[in-house]
C-alpha positions as CSV (number, residue, x, y, z in Angstrom):
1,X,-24.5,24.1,37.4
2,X,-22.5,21.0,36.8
3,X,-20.9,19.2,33.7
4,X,-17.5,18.0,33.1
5,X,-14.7,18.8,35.4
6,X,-13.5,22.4,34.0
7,X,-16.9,22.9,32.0
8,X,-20.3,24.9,33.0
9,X,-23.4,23.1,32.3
10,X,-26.7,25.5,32.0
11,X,-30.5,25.5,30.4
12,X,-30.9,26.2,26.7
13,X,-32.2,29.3,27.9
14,X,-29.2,30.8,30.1
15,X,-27.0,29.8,27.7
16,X,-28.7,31.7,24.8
17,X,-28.5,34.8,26.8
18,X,-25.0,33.9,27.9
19,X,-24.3,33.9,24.4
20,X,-25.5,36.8,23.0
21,X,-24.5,38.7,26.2
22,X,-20.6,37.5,25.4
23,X,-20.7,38.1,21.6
24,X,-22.1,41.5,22.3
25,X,-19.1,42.4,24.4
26,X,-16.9,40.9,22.3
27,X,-18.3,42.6,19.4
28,X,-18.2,46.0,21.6
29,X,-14.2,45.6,22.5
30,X,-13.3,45.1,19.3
31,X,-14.5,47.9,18.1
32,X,-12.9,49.8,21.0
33,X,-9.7,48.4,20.5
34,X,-10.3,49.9,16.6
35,X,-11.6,53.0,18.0
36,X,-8.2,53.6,19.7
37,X,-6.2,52.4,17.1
38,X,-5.7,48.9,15.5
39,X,-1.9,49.4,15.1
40,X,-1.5,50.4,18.8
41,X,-0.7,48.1,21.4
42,X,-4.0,49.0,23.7
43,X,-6.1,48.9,20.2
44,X,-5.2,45.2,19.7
45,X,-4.6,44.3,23.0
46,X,-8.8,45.0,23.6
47,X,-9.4,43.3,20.6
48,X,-8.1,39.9,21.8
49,X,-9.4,40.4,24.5
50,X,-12.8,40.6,22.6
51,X,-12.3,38.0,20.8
52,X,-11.6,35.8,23.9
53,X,-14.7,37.0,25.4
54,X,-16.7,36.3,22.0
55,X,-15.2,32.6,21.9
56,X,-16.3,31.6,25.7
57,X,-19.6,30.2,25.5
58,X,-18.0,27.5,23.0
59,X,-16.5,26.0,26.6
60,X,-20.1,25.8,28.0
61,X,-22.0,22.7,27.8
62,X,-26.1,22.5,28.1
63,X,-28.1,20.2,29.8
């Protein structure tokens, strides 16, 4: 996997998984950081957290 310096380059096909495989988990700890409580500390630390891992395929190039 190769790309620009800082960047992952992959098939259209890895990165379709990739990216459902992120959103997913990013879908999945937000809704844990709401589970334990959106106006706690934990509850929205896990929720950017999710976000962050929802967002990372945008830093992925294909080929």
């Amino acid at each position: 996997m190769t790309g620009r310096l800082g960047s992952i380059a992959c098939s259209p096909r890895q990165y379709r998984w990739l990216d459902r495989t992120t959103k997913l988990g990013g879908i999945a700890l937000i809704a844990a950081g709401l589970e334990v409580g959106g106006d706690t500390g934990l509850g929205i630390a896990l929720a950017a957290i999710g976000v962050a891992v929802g967002l990372t395929t945008v830093i992925i190039t294909t080929q």
